[in-house]
C-alpha positions in Angstrom: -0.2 23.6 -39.8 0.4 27.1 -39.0 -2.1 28.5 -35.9 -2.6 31.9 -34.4 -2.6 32.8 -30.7 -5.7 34.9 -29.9 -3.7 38.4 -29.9 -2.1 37.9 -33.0 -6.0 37.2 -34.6 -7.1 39.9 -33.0 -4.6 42.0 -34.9 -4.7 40.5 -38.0 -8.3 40.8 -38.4 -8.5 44.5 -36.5 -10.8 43.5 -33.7 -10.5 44.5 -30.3 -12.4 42.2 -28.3 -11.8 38.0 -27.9 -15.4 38.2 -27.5 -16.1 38.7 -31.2 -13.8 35.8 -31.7 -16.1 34.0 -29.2 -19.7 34.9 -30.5 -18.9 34.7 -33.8 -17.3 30.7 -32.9 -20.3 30.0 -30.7 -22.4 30.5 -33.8 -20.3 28.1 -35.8 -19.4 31.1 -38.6 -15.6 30.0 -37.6 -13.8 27.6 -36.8 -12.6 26.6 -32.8 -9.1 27.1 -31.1 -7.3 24.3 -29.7 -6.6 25.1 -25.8 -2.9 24.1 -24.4 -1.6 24.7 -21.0 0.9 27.6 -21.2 5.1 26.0 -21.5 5.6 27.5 -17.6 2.5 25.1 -16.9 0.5 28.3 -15.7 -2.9 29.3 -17.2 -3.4 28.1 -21.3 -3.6 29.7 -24.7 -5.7 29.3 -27.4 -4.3 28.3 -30.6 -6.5 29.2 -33.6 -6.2 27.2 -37.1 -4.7 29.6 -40.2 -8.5 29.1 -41.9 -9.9 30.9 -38.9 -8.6 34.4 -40.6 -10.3 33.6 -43.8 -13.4 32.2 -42.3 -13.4 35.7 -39.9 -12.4 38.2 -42.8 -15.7 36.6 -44.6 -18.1 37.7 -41.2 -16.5 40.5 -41.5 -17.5 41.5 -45.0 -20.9 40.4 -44.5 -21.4 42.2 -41.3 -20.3 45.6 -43.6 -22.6 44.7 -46.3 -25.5 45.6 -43.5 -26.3 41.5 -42.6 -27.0 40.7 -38.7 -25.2 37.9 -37.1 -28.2 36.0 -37.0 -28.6 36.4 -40.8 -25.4 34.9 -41.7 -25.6 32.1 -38.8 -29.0 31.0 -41.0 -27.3 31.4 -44.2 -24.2 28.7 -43.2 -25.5 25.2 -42.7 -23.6 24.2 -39.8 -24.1 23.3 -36.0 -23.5 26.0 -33.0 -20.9 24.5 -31.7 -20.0 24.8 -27.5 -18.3 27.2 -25.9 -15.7 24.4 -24.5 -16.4 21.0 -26.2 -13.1 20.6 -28.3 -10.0 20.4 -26.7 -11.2 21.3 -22.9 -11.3 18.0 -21.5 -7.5 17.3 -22.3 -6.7 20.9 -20.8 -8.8 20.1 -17.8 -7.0 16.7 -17.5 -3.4 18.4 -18.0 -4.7 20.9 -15.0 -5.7 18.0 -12.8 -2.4 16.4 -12.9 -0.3 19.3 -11.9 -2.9 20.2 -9.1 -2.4 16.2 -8.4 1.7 17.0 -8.7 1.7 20.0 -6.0 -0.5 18.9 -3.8 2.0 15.8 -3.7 4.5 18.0 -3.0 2.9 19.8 -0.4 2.2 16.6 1.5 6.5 15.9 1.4 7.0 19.0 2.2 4.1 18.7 5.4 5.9 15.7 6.3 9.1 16.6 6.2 8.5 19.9 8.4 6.0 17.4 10.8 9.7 15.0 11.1 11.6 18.2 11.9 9.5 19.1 14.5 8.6 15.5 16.3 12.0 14.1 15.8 14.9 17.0 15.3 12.5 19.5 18.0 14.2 21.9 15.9 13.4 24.1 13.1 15.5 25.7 10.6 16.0 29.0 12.6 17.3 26.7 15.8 19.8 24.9 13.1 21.7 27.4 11.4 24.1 30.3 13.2 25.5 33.3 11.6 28.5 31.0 12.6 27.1 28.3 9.5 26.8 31.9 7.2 30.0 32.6 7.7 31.6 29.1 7.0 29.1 28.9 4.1 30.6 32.5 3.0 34.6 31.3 3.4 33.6 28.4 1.8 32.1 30.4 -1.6 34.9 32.6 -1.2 37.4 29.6 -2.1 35.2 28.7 -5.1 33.5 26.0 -3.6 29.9 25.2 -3.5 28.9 25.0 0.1 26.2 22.4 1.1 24.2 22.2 4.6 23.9 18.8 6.0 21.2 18.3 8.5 21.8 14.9 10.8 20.0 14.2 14.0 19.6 17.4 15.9 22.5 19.5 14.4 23.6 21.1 10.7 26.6 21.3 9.7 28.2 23.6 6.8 30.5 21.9 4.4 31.9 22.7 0.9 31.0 19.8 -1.9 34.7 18.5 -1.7 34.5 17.8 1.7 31.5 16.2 2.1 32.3 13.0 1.0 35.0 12.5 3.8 32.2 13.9 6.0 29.8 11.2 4.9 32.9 8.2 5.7 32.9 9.1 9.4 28.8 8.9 9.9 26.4 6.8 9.3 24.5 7.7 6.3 20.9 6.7 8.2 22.2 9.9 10.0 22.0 12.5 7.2 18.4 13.6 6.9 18.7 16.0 3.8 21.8 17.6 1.9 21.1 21.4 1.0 23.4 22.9 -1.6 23.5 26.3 -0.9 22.9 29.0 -3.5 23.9 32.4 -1.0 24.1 34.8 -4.3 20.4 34.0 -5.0 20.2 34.1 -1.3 20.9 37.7 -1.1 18.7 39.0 -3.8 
């Protein structure tokens, strides 16, 4: 079934204002959007059913012929519908799950910087030299990918073919966290 995103109804129907859309919906003259969370999972878009433009062109028409909203409302037998009864409830549960989701990954990421400070008694800054940027840079400059690995209280910069022989001489209870390194999306 084919829908229409609120903009593209907007400019079928020559109407400036979703609030017409709204009203006119709230009244039960047309027919409700379904409401899904946007593909980069921020904010939603409504998604309104190809009979909506049929069902809006015909409030149109009556609305030029000199009728008031309230007139035509009377005239259709059906129910005022509400404002978010349809689809809001799966939107609202959709929303509460990736709230659930990054407030998850805030806690990791809490803990892991708690760790790093009770255990390592080093941040980030304290770990990494412009010694480790230059390795990291000679080590991108031979068309490796270079990877920090964090152990106990040091870090230690190491192209992706080397790790593994780093890796046979410790323990790996030692390594706390493997970083690839990205230093082109570093300096942008």
């Amino acid at each position: 079934m084919d829908t229409l995103t609120t903009q593209e109804l907007l400019a079928k129907l020559r109407l400036k204002s979703p609030e017409t859309l709204r009203r006119w919906r709230e009244a039960g003259l047309i027919d409700g959007p379904t409401i899904e969370p946007v593909s980069s999972g921020r904010g939603r878009i409504a998604r309104w059913p190809a009979q909506v433009f049929a069902q809006a062109m015909d409030v149109r028409e009556k609305l030029k012929s000199g009728m008031t909203l309230e007139q035509i409302t009377a005239e259709k037998p059906t129910k005022r519908t509400s404002r978010r009864k349809y689809v809001y409830k799966e939107v609202s549960q959709k929303l509460d799950r990736e709230g659930f989701l990054f407030r998850l990954r805030d806690l990791v990421t809490d803990s892991l910087r708690q760790f790093s400070r009770q255990n390592l008694g080093a941040l980030g800054p304290e770990l990494i030299t412009d010694e480790d940027l230059t390795t990291a840079e000679a080590i991108e400059r031979r068309g490796e990918h270079p990877v920090i690995v964090v152990s106990e209280n040091s870090a230690v910069v190491l192209g992706v073919k080397d790790l593994a022989k780093w890796l046979d001489q410790k323990w790996p209870c030692d390594v706390l966290a493997v970083i690839p390194v990205d230093l082109k999306s570093l300096r942008q």
